[in-house]
ROKE-600973 format. One record per residue (C-alpha): y negated, z negated, x. Coordinates in nm, 2 decimals. Example, Ala and Ser with C-alpha at 12.3 -4.5 7.8 and 13.67 -1.06 7.14 Angstrom:
# ROKE-600973
(node (0.45; -0.78; 1.23)) (node (0.11; -0.71; 1.37)) 
# end
This chain:
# ROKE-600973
(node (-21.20; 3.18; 14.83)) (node (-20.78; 3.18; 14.85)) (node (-20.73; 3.57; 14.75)) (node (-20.92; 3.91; 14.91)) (node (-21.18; 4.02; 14.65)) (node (-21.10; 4.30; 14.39)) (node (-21.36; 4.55; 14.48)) (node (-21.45; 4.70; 14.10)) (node (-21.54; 4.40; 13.83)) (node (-21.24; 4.35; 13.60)) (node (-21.39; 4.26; 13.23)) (node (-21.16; 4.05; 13.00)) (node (-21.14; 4.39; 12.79)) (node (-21.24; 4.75; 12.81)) (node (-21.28; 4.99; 12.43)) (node (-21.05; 5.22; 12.32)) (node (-21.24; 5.53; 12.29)) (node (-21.11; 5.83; 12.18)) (node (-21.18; 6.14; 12.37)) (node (-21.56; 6.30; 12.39)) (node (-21.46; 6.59; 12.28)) (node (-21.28; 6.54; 11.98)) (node (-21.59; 6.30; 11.86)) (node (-21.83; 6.57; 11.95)) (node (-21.65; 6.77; 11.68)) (node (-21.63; 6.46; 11.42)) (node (-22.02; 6.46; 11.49)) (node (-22.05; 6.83; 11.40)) (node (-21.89; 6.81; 11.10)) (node (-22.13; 6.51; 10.98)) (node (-22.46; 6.68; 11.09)) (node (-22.31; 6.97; 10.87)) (node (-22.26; 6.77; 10.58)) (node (-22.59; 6.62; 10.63)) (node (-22.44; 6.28; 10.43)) (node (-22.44; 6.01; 10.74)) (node (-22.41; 5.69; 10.55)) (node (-22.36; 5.59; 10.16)) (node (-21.96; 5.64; 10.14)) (node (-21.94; 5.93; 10.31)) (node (-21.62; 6.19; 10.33)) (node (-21.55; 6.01; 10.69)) (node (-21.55; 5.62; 10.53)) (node (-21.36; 5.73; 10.25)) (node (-21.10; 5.91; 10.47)) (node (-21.07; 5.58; 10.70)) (node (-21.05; 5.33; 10.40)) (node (-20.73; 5.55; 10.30)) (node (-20.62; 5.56; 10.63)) (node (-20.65; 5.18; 10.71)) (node (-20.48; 5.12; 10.39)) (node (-20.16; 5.33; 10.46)) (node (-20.17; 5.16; 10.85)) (node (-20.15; 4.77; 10.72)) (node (-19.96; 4.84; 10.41)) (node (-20.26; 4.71; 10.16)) (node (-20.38; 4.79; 9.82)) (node (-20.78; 4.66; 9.86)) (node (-20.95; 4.71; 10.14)) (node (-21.33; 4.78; 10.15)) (node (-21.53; 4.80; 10.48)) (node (-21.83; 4.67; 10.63)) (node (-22.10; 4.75; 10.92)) (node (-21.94; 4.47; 11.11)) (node (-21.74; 4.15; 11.04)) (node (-21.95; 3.92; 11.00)) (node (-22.13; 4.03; 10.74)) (node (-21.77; 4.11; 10.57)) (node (-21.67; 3.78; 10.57)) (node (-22.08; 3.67; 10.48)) (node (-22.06; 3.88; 10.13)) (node (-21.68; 3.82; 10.12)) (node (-21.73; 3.47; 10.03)) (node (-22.01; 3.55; 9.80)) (node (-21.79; 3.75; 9.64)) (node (-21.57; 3.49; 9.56)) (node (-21.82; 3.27; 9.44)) (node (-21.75; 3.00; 9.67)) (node (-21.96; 2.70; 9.63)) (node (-22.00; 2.33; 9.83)) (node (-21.78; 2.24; 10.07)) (node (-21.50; 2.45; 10.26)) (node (-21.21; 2.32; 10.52)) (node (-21.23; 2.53; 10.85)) (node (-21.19; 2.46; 11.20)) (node (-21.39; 2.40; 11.46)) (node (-21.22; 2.63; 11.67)) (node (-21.32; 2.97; 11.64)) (node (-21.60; 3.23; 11.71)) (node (-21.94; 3.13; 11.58)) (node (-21.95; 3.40; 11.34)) (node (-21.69; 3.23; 11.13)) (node (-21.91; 2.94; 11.04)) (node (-22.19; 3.09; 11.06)) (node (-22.11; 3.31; 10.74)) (node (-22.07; 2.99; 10.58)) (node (-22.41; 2.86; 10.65)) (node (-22.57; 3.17; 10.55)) (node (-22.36; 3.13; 10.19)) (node (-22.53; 2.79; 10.14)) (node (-22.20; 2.66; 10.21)) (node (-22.10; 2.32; 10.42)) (node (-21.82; 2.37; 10.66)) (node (-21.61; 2.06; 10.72)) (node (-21.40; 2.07; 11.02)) (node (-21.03; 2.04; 11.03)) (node (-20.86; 1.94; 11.37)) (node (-20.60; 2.20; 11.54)) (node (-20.27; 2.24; 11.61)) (node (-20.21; 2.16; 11.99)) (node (-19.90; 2.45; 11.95)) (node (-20.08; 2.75; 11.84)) (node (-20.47; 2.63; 11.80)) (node (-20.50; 2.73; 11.42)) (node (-20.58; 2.46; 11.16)) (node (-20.37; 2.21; 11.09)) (node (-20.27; 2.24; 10.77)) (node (-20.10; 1.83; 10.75)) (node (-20.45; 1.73; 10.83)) (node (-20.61; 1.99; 10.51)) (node (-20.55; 1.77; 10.19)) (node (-20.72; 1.43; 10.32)) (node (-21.03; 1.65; 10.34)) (node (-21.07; 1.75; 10.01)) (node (-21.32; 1.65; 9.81)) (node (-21.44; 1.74; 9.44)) (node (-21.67; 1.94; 9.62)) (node (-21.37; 2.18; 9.84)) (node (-21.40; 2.54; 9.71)) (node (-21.18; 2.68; 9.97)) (node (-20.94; 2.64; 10.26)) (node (-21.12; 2.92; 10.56)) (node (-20.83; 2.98; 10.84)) (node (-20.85; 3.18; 11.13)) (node (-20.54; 3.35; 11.31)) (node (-20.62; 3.26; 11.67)) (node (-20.51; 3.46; 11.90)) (node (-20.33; 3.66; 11.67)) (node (-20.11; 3.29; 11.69)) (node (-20.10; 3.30; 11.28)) (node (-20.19; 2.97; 11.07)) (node (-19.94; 2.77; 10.86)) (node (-20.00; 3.00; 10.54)) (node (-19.71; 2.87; 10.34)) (node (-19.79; 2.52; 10.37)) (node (-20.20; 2.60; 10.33)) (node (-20.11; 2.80; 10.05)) (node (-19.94; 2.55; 9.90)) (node (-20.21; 2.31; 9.97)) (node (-20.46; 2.51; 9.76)) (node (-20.27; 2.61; 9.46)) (node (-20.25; 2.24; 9.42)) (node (-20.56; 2.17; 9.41)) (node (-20.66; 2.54; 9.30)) (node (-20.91; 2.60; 9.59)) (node (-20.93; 3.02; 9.74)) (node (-20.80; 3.08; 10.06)) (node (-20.94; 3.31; 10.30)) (node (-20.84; 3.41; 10.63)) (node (-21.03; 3.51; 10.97)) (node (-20.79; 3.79; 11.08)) (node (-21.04; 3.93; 11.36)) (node (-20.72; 3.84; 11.60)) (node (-20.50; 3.95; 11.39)) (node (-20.52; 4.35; 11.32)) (node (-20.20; 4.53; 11.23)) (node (-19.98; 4.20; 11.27)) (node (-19.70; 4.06; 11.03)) (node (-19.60; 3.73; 10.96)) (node (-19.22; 3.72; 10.80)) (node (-19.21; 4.13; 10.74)) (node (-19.50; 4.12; 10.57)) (node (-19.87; 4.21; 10.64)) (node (-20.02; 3.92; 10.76)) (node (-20.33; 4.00; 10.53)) (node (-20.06; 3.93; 10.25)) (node (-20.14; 3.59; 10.25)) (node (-20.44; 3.42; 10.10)) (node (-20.71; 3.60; 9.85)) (node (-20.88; 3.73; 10.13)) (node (-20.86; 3.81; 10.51)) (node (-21.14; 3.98; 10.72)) (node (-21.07; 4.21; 11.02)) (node (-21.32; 4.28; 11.31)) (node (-21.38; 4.60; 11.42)) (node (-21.60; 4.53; 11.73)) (node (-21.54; 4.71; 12.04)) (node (-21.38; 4.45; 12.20)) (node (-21.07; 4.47; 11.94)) (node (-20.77; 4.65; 11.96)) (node (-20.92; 4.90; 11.65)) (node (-21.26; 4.93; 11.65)) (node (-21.54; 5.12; 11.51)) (node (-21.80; 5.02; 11.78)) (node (-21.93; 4.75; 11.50)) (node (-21.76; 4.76; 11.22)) (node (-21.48; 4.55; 11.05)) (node (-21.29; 4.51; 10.67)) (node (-21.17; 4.26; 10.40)) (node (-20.88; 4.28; 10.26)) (node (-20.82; 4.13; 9.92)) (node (-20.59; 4.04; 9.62)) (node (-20.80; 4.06; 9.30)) (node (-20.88; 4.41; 9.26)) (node (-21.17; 4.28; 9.07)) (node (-21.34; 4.20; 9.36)) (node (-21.38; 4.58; 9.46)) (node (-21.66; 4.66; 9.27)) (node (-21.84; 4.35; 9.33)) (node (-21.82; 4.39; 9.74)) (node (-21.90; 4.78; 9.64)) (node (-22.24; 4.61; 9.49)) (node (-22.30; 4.35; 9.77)) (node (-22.28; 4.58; 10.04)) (node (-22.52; 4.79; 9.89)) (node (-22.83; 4.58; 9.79)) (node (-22.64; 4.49; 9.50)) (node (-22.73; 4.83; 9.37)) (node (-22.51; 4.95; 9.03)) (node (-22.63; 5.29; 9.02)) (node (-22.95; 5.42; 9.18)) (node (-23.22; 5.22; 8.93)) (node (-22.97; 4.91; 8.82)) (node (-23.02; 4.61; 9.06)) (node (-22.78; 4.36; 8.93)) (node (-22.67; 4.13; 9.25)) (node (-22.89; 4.03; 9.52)) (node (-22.69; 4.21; 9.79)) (node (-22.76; 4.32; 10.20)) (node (-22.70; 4.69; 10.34)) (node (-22.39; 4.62; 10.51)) (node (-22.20; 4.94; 10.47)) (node (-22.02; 5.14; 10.72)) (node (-22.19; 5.48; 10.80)) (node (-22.01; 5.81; 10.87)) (node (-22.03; 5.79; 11.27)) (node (-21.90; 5.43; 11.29)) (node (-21.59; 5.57; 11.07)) (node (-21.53; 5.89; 11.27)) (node (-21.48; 5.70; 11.57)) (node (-21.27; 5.47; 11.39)) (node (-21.03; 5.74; 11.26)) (node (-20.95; 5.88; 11.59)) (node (-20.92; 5.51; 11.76)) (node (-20.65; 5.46; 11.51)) (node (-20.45; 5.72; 11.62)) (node (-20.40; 5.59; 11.98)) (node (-20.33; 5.26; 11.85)) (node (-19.99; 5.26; 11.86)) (node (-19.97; 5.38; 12.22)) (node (-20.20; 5.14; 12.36)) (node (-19.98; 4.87; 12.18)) (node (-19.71; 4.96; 12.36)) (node (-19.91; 4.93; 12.70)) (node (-20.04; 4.58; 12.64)) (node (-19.73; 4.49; 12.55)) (node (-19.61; 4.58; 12.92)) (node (-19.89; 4.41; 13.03)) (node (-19.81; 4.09; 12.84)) (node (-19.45; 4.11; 13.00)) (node (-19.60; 4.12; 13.37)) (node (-19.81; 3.86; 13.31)) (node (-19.53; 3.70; 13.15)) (node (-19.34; 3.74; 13.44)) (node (-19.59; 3.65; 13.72)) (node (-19.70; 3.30; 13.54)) (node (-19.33; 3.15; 13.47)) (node (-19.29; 2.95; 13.75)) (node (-19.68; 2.84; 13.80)) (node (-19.69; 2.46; 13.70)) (node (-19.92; 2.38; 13.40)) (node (-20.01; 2.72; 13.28)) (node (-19.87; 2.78; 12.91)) (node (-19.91; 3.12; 12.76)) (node (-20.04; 3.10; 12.40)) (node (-19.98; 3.47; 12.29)) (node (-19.66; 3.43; 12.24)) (node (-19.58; 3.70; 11.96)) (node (-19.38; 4.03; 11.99)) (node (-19.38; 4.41; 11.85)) (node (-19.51; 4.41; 11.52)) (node (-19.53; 4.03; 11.47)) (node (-19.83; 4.06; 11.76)) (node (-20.20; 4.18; 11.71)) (node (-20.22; 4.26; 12.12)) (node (-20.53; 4.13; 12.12)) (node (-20.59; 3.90; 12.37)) (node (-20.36; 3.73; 12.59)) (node (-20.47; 3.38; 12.65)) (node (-20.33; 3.06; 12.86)) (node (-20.39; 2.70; 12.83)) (node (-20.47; 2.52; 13.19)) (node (-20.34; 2.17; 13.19)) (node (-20.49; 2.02; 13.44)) (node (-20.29; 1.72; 13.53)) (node (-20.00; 1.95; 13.60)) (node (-20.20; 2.27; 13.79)) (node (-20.41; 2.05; 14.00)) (node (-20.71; 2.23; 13.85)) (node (-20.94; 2.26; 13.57)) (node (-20.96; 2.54; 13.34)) (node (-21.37; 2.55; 13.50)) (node (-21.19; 2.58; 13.81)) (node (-20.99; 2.88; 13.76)) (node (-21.28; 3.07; 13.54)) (node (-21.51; 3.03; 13.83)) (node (-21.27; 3.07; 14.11)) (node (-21.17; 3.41; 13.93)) (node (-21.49; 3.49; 13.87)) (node (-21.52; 3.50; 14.27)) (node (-21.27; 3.75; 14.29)) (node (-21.45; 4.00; 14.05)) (node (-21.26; 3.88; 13.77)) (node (-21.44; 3.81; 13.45)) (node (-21.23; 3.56; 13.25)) (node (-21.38; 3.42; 12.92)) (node (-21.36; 3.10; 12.80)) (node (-21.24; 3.13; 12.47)) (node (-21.33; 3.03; 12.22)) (node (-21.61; 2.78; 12.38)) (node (-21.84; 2.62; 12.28)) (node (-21.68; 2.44; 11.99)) (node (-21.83; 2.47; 11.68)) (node (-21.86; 2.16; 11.56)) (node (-22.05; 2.08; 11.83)) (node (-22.36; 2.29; 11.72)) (node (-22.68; 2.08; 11.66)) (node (-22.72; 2.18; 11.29)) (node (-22.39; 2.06; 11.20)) (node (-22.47; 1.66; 11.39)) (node (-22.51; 1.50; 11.05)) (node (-22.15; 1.59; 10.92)) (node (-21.96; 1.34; 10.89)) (node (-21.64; 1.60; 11.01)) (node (-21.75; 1.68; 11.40)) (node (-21.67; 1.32; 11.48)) (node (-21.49; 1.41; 11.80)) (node (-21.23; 1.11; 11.74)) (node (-21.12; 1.36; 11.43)) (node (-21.08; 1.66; 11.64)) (node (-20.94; 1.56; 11.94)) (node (-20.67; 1.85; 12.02)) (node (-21.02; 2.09; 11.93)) (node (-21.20; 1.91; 12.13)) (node (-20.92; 1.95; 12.40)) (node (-20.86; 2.28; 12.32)) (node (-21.19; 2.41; 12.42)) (node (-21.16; 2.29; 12.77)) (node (-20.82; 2.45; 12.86)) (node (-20.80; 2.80; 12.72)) (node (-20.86; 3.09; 12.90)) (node (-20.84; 3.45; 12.80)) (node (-20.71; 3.70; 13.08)) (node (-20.80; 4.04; 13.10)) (node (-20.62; 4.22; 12.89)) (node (-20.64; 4.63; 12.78)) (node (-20.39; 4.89; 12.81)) (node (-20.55; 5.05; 13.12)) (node (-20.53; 4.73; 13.32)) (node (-20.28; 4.83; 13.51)) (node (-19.96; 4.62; 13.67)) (node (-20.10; 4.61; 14.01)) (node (-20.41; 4.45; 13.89)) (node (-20.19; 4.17; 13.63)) (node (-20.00; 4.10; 13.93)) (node (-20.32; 4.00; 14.14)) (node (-20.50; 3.82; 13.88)) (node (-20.18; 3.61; 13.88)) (node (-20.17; 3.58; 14.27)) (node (-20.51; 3.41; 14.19)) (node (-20.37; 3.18; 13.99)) (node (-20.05; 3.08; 14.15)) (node (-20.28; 3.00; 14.51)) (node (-20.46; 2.81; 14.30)) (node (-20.19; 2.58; 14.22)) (node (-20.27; 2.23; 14.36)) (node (-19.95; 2.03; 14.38)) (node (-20.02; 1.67; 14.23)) (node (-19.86; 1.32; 14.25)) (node (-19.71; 1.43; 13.85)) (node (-19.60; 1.77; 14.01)) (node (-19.44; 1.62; 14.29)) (node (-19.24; 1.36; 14.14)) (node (-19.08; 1.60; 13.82)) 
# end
């Protein structure tokens, strides 16, 4: 061990909940109106409100994410084959599977992890419905260029924003971008309902049919005219989720003080790069991640997990494993590793720090004490 132990466990994130009190009273007023679920006063309210906050037209919300982006792309009809990468939370392609849908996997960017959108067109096929990015990171994906790439070949693009809440991308939302883009609303996000999460869209056509999905595909009480889930927000889930907006901004501001230290603390350690790299309102503050390269720190990215792990730090290894690498997807020809080499490299050198507004300086500066002692000096080191 090269650092005195922490004494309390130090998760890679902690929710912003809003005070008891003030729920307690959001709870009362529920009970009262006796309406708990089935676009209720409280989802209604938060819809508005989440529309004014990212500057949208269409927004509709879910029980969680996943099944957002699940009925999202059911909404869209998408059919076959869709480009994604490999590099992302399960959930991503696992919405896909559940669609009927076959996922084909797209290298990285070694810069900012997203998909590489020069290595998008030589993938399409006459079976490509869509183009599936995800903002990783809150680092966001080269939407011009994979915009471009699907009007060409008139595919829908849809975005994975779960990293990218409240963010902007050339003064514009970054939901702008695309026909669709999904937020999370788990409780490790910087918003969250508990469970919860949103799609945002362009076609406003697409309201009423999410309306029906999310609903057992219900179009008035006896008319069943999709077949549909129950994936709708309830009334506590969105009375939480009003008063977490409202501390938003402040804890923004405290991660991004955070980010600084840490900033700060890692310049001069050999072979760590910092992938959140984004500021103010072009950041999501949702994770602050580094790559370990291990020929220059002298130590794998295992290493350091493990090592701060010791020291009552909980690191995560994110994203891992990759998910091309699942055992359902071994007969595609796309998770041949020799097409996916800075995924495949990706997954074994990025490391998300603990990061949440009530971290604390003190505690940034020895996480990064951790680090720097475990700074090996090599033969590469020595001689630059």
């Amino acid at each position: 061990m090269i650092a005195n132990k922490i004494s309390e466990p130090i998760y890679i994130t902690r929710p912003l909940l809003p005070d008891l009190g003030v729920i307690s009273n959001s709870l009362h007023e529920i009970w009262e109106s006796k309406r708990v679920t089935n676009n209720g006063a409280k989802e209604r309210l938060l819809e508005q409100e989440l529309k004014d906050y990212l500057g949208v037209e269409h927004l509709s919300l879910f029980n969680n994410g996943t099944l957002a982006l699940l009925l999202g792309f059911r909404a869209l009809g998408l059919k076959g084959e869709v480009i994604t990468t490999p590099f992302t939370f399960p959930a991503t392609v696992q919405a896909l599977d559940w669609n009927g849908l076959t996922p084909v996997f797209c290298d990285v960017e070694p810069e900012t992890m997203t998909i590489d959108a020069t290595k998008i067109e030589r993938l399409i096929t006459e079976k490509t419905s869509a183009i599936l990015g995800v903002h990783v990171f809150g680092n966001p994906c080269n939407v011009n260029k994979i915009q471009e790439i699907a009007d060409k070949y008139q595919l829908k693009v849809i975005y994975d924003g779960a990293h990218a809440f409240g963010m902007k991308l050339d003064d514009k939302p970054i939901s702008d971008y695309g026909d669709m883009t999904m937020f999370s609303f788990h409780a490790t996000k910087l918003f969250n309902t508990i469970e919860g999460g949103a799609l945002i869209f362009k076609d406003h056509r697409v309201a009423s049919k999410l309306a029906m999905l999310k609903n057992f595909g219900l179009d008035g009480p006896e008319n069943v005219i999709l077949s549909g889930l129950n994936a709708k927000m309830n009334e506590v889930q969105a009375a939480i989720g009003l008063e977490v907006l409202k501390l938003v901004k402040e804890e923004r501001g405290k991660r991004h003080a955070i980010k600084e230290s840490y900033e700060q603390y890692l310049a001069s350690i050999a072979g760590i790069r910092i992938l959140t790299s984004s500021e103010k309102d072009n950041s999501s503050y949702q994770y602050f991640v580094i790559e370990i390269n291990e020929e220059k720190y002298g130590r794998s990215r295992d290493w350091l997990h493990d090592e701060l792990k010791r020291n009552n730090i909980f690191a995560r290894k994110y994203f891992y494993p990759l998910c091309s690498g699942f055992s359902w997807y071994k007969g595609l020809e796309s998770v041949n590793p020799d097409n996916l080499l800075q995924a495949n490299a990706a997954v074994q050198r990025t490391l998300a720090l603990p990061y949440y507004g009530d971290l604390g300086l003190e505690l940034v500066q020895s996480i990064c004490e951790i680090i720097k002692k475990g700074y090996k000096k090599t033969k590469q080191t020595s001689d630059m």
